[in-house]
C-alpha positions as YAML, in Angstrom:
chain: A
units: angstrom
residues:
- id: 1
  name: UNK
  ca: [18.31, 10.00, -3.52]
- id: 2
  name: UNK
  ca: [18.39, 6.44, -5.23]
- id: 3
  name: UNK
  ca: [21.47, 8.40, -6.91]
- id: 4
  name: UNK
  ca: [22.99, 5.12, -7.98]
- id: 5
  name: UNK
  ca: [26.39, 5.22, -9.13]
- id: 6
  name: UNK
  ca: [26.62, 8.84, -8.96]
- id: 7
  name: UNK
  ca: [26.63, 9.41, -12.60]
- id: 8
  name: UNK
  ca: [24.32, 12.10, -12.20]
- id: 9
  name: UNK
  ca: [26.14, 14.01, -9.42]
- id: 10
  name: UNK
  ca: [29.44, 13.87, -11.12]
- id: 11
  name: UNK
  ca: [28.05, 15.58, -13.97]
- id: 12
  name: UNK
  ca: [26.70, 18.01, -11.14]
- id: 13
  name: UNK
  ca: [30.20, 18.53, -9.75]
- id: 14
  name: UNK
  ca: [32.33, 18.97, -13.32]
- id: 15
  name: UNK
  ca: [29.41, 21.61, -13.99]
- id: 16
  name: UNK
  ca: [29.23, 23.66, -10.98]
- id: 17
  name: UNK
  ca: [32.19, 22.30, -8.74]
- id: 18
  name: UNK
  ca: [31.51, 24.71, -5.83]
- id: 19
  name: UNK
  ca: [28.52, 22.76, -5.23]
- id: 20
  name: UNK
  ca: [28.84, 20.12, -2.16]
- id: 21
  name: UNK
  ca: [27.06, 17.09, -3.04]
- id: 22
  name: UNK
  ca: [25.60, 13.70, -1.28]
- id: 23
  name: UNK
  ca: [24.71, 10.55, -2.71]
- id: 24
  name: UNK
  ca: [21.86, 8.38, -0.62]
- id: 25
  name: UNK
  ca: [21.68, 4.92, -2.08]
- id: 26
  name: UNK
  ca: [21.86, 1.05, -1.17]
- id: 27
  name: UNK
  ca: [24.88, 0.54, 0.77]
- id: 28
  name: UNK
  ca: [26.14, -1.98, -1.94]
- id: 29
  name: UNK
  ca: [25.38, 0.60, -4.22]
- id: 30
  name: UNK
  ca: [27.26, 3.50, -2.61]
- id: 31
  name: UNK
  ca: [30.34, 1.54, -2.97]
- id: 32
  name: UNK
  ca: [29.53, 1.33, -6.35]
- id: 33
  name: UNK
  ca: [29.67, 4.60, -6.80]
- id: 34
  name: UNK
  ca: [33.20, 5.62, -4.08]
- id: 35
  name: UNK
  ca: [34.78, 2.73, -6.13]
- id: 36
  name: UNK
  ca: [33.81, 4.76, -9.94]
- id: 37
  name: UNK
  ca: [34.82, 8.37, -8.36]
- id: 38
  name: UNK
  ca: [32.18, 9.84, -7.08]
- id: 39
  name: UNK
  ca: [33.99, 12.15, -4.64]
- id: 40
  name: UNK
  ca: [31.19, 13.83, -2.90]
- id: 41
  name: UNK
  ca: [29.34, 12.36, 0.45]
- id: 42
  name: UNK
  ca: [28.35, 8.72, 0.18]
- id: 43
  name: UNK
  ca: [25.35, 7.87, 2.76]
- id: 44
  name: UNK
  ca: [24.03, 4.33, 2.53]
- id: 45
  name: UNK
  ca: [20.69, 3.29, 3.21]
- id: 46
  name: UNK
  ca: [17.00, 2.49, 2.04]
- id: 47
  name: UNK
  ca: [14.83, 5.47, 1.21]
- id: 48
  name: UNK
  ca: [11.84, 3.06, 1.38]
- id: 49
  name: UNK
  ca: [12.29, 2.39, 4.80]
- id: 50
  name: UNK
  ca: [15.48, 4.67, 6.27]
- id: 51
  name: UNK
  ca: [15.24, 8.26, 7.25]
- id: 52
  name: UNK
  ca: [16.58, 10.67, 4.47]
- id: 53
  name: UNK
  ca: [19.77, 12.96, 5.55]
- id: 54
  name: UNK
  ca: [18.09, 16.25, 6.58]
- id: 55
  name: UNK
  ca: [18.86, 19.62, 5.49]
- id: 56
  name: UNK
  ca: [19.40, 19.52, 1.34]
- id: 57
  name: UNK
  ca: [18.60, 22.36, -0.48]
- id: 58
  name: UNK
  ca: [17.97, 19.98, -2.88]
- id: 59
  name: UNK
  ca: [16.94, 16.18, -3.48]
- id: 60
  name: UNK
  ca: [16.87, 15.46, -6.71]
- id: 61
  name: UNK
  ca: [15.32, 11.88, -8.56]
- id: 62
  name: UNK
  ca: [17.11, 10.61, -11.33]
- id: 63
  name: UNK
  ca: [14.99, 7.90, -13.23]
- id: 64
  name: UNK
  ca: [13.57, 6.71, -9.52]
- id: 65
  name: UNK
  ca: [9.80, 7.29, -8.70]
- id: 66
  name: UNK
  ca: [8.29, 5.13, -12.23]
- id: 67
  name: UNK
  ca: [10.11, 1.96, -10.80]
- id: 68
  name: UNK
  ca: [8.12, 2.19, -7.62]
- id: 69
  name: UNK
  ca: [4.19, 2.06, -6.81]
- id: 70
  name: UNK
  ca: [1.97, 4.70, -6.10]
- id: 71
  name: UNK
  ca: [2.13, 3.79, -2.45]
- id: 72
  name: UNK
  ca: [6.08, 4.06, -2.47]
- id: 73
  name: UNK
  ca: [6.24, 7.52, -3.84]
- id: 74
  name: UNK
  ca: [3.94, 8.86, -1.74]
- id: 75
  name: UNK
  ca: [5.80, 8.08, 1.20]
- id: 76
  name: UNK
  ca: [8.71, 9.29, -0.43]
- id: 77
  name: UNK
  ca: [7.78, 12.02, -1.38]
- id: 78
  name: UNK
  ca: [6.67, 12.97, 1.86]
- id: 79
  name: UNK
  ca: [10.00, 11.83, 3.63]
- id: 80
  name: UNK
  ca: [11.72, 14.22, 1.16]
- id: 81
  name: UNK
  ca: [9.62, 17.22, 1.83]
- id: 82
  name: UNK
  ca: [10.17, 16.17, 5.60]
- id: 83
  name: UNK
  ca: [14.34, 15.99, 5.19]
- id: 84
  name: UNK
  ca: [14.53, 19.05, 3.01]
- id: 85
  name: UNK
  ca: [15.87, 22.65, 4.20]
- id: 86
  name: UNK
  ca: [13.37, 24.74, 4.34]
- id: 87
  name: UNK
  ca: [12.00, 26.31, 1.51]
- id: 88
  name: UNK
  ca: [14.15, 23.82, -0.31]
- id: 89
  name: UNK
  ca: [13.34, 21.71, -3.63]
- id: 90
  name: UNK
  ca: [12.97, 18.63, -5.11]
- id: 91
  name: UNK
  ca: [13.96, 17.77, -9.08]
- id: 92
  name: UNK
  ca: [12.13, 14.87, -10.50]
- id: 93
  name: UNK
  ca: [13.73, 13.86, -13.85]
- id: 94
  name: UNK
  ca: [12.33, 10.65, -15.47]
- id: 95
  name: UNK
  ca: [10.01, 9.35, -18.31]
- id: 96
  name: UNK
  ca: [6.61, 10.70, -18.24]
- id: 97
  name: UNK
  ca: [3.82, 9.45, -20.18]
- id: 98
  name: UNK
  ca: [1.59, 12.28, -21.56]
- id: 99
  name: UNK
  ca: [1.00, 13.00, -25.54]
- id: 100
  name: UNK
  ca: [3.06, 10.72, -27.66]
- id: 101
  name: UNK
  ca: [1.55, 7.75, -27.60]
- id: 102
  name: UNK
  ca: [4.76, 5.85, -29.02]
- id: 103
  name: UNK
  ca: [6.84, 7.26, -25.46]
- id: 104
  name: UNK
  ca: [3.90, 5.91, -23.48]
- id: 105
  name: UNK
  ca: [3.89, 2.58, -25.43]
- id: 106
  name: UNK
  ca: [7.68, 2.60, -24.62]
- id: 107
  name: UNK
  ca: [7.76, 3.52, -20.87]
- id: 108
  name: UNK
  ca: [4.69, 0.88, -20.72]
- id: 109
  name: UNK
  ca: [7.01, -2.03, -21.85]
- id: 110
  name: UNK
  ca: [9.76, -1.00, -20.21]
- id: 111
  name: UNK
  ca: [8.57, -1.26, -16.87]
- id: 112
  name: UNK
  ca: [6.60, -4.45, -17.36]
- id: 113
  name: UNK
  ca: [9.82, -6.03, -18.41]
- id: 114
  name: UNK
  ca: [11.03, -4.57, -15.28]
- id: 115
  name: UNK
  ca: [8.35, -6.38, -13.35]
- id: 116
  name: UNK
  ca: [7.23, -2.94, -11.39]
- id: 117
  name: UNK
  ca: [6.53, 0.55, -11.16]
- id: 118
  name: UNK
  ca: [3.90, 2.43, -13.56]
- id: 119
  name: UNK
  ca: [4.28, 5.60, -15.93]
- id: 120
  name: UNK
  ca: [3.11, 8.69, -14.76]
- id: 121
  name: UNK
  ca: [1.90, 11.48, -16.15]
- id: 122
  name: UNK
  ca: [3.28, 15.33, -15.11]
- id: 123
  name: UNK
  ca: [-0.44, 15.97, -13.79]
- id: 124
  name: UNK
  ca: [-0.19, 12.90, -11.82]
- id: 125
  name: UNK
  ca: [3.23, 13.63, -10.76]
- id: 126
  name: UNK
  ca: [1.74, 17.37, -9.61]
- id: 127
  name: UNK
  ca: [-0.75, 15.70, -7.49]
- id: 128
  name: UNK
  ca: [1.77, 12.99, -5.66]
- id: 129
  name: UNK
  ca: [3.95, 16.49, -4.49]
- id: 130
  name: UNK
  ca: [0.88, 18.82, -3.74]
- id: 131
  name: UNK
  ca: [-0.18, 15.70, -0.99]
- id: 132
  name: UNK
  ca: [3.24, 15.61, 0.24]
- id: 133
  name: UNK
  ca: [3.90, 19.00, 1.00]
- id: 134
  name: UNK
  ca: [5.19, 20.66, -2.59]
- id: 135
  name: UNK
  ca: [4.02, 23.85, -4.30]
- id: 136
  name: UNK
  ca: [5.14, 25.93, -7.31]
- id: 137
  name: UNK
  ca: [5.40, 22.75, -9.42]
- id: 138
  name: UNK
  ca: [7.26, 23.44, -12.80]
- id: 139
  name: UNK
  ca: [8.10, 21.74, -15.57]
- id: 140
  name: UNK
  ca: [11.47, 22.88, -17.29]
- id: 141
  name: UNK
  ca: [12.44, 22.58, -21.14]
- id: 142
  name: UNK
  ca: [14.18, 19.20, -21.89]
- id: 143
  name: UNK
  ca: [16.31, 18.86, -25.17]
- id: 144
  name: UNK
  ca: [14.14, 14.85, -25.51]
- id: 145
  name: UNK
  ca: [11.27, 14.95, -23.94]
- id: 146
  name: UNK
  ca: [10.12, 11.58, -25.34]
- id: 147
  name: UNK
  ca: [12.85, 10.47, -23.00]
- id: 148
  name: UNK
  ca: [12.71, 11.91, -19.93]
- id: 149
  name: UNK
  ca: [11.00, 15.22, -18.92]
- id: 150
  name: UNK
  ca: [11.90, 17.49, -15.26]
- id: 151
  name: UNK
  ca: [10.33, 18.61, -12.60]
- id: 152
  name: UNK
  ca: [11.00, 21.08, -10.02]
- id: 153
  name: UNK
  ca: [8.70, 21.66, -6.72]
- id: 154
  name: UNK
  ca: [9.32, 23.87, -4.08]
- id: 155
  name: UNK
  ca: [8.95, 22.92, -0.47]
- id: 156
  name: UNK
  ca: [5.73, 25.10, 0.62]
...
């Protein structure tokens, strides 16, 4: 979801290529991504105010939720847990702000040059998926954390 120009997905696919994929993005962007070779399932639409396709056994965010308000994710959140098979999961993978204060100073900038969204921290990021729905939050190892950390949450 918000899978861009399916950079991510075609990593996803050259790695494990009996995998079926699905990109949900803008439609402008979607055409983006048919037009760079993304080969898997191209749905267009607005995950802020569109219904997600149902029945993934996983949605994964790629560099998504910190662009948007706390409001935003919520609700997205909770239209993931809502679209997801069930006991499915959801992958966040983006900055996080936490420990190193020269990553939080970072992320901090970034965004305000950006003009929106707000660094969050794993526990926040816990607390967003526990009131949508999510249990058996994890984080998993990262080779640079100071750059983006991951999250898994299953569907409880």
């Amino acid at each position: 979801v918000g899978g861009g120009e399916g950079v991510f997905l075609r990593a996803v696919q050259a790695r494990w290529p009996h995998m079926r994929t699905r990109l949900f993005d803008l439609p402008s962007v979607v055409m983006r991504a048919k037009a760079g070779g993304y080969e898997g399932e191209c749905i267009g639409g607005d995950f802020l105010a569109d219904r997600l396709p149902a029945g993934a056994d996983l949605i994964s965010f790629v560099r998504v939720l910190h662009d948007h308000d706390d409001k935003d994710v919520g609700r997205l959140l909770s239209s993931t847990r809502q679209a997801l098979a069930p006991r499915g999961r959801v992958l966040i993978a983006e900055p996080m702000v936490g420990r190193d204060r020269f990553a939080t100073a970072y992320l901090a900038m970034y965004l305000l040059a950006m003009g929106k969204g707000r660094p969050r921290s794993p526990i926040e990021l816990k607390a967003m998926l526990s009131a949508a729905g999510f249990g058996k939050v994890r984080m998993l190892r990262v080779r640079t954390p100071l750059l983006l950390r991951v999250m898994v949450a299953e569907a409880a």
